[in-house]
N, C-alpha and C positions, 0 to 999 in steps of 0.2 A: 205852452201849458194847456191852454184851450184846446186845442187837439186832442192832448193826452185824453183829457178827461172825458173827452166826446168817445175816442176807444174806448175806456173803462167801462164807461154806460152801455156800449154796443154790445160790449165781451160781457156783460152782467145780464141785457136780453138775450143774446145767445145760450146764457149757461142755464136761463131760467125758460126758455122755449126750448132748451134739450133736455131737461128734469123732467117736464110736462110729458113732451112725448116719450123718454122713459117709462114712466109713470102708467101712462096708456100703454104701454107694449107690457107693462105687466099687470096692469089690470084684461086685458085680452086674453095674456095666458091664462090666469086665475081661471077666468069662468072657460076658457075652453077647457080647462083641467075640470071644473066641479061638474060642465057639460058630458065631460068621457066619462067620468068615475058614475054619476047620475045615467047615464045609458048602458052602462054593464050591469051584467048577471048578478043580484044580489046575494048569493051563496059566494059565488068571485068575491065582492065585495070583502063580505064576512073573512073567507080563510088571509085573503088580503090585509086586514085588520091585524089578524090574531098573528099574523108571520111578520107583521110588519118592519124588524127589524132585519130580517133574513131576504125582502124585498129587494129589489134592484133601486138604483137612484129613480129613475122615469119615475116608478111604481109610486116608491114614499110620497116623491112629490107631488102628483097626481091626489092621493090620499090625502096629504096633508091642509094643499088645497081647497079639498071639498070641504073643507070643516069652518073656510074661512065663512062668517056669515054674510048675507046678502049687502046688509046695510053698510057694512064697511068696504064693499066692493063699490058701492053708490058714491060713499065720499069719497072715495080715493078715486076717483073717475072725475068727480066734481074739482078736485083738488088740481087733480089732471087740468083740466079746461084752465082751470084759472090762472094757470104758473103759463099756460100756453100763451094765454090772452094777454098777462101781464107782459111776458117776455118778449110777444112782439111789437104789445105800446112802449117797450123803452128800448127796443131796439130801433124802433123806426122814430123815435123820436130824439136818442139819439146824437144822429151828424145834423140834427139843427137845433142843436144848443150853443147858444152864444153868436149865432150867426149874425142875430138883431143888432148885438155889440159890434161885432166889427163892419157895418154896414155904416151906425152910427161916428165910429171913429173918422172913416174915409170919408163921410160926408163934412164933418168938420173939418176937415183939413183943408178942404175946396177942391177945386177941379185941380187935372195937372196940367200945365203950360202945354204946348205945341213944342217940339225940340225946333221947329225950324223961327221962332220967336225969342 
């Protein structure tokens, strides 16, 4: 049962340090989107807007994007780090849970005999 649960903890840092870096891989796209859409041609921009439904997918998303504002790029970066940070202190922390117990058990039991005794 000890075992088990030392995996569940492991599989619960893994799935919270894979969220994180998710997280990051679209906070990255975000601003490289609102970085392209900010470095084109403002008249671009404009008819871009105004056709927006008539747009290609790349395009909308791109556009869509740039409207996200700055400050919610911040926390969700910061949110980012944290699920990162969190998911590797419980994954490395982890396969030594319960270790202390079973050290304590086998110490009480005493040493084990010599077979040839």
């Amino acid at each position: 049962m000890n075992g088990f649960a030392r995996w569940c903890v492991v599989v619960l840092g893994g799935v919270l340090l894979g969220a994180g870096v998710v997280l990051h891989g679209q906070v990255a796209l975000a601003r490289f989107l609102r970085d392209e859409v900010d470095n084109t041609f403002f008249l671009w921009r404009v008819i871009g807007d105004a056709t927006f439904a008539f747009q290609g997918s790349e395009t909308r998303m791109a556009l869509a994007m740039a409207e996200v504002p700055a400050d919610a790029l911040v926390a969700s970066d910061r949110a980012a780090w944290a699920l990162v940070l969190l998911g590797v202190a419980v994954a490395c922390v982890g396969p030594m849970l319960g270790v202390g117990a079973d050290i304590g058990r086998r110490a009480a039991k005493g040493p084990k005999s010599p077979k040839g005794a």
